[in-house]
C-alpha positions as CSV (number, residue, x, y, z in Angstrom):
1,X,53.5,150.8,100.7
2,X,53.0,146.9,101.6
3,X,54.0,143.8,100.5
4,X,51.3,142.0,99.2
5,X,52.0,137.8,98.3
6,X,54.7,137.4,96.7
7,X,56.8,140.4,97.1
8,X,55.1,142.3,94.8
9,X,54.4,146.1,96.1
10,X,50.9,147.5,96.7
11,X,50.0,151.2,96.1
12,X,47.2,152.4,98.1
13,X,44.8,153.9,96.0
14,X,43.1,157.2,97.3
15,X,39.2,158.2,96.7
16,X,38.1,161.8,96.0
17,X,37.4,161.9,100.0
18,X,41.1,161.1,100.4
19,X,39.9,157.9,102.4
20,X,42.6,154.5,101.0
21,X,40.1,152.5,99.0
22,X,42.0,149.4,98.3
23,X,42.6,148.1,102.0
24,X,41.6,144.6,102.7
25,X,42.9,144.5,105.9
26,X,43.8,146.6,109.4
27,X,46.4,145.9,111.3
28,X,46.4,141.7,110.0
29,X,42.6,141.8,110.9
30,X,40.2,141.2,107.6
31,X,38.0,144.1,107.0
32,X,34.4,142.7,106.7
33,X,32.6,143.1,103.6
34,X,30.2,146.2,103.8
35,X,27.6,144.5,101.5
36,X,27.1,142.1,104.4
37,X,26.7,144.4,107.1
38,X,23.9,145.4,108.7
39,X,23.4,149.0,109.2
40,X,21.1,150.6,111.8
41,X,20.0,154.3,111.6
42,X,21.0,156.9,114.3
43,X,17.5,158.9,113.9
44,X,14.7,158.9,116.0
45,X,13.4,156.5,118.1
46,X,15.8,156.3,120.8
47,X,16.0,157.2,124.4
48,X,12.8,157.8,126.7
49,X,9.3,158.3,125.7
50,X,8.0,162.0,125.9
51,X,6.4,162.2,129.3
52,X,4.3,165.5,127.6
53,X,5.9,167.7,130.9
54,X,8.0,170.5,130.4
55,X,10.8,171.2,132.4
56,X,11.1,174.4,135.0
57,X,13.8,175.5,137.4
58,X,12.3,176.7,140.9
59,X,15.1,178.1,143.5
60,X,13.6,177.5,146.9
61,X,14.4,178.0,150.3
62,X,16.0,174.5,152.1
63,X,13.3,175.3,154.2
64,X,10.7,174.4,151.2
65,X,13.1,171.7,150.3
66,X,13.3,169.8,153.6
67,X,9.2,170.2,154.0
68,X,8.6,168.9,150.4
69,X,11.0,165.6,151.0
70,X,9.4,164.7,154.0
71,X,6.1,164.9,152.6
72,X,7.5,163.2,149.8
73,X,8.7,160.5,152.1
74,X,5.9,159.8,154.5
75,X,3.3,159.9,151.2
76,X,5.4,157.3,149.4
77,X,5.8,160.0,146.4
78,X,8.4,161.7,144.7
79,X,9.1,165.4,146.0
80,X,8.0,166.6,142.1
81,X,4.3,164.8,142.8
82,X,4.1,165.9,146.1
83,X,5.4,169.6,144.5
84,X,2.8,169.3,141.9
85,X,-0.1,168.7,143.5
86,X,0.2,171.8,145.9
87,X,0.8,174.2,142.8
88,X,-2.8,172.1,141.0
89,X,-4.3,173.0,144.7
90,X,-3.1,176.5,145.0
C-alpha cells in the first residue's frame, strides 16, 4: 500500500479482472487519461497490397538456378519474371 499526501494510506482497489483500478500513477510517471487517448484499430488494412499471385515452392537443380539468374541478370528482371514467362511459354 502507498502513501498518498499527507500520510494517509491508499488501498488499491481491484476490478473483477483483477487489474488495480485506482492507480494514478507508475513508477512517479502520471498515467494519461484514457478518455483523451486516441486509439487505432489492429484490423485490416495493414501491410502490402494483395499482389493476386499465389505462392509455390519449386526445388530445382543449381543448374536451373544459375541459368535463371543470369537471364534474370542480363534481361534486367527478376529470376521469378524471367521463371514466369518460360512456364506462360511452355
Amino acid at each position: 500500500m502507498k502513501k498518498a499526501g499527507k500520510g494517509k494510506i491508499r488501498t488499491p482497489l481491484f476490478g473483477t479482472e483483477g487489474y488495480q483500478t485506482n492507480l494514478t500513477s507508475r513508477n512517479g510517471i502520471a498515467l494519461p487519461d484514457l478518455n483523451k487517448v486516441k486509439v487505432w484499430p489492429l484490423n485490416g488494412g495493414t501491410g502490402r497490397k494483395a499482389s493476386g499471385r499465389q505462392p509455390v515452392l519449386l526445388r530445382l537443380t543449381p543448374k536451373t538456378v544459375r541459368s535463371l539468374r543470369a537471364a534474370a541478370r542480363k534481361q534486367g528482371k527478376t529470376i521469378f519474371e524471367v521463371a514466369e514467362e518460360l512456364l506462360v511459354a511452355a
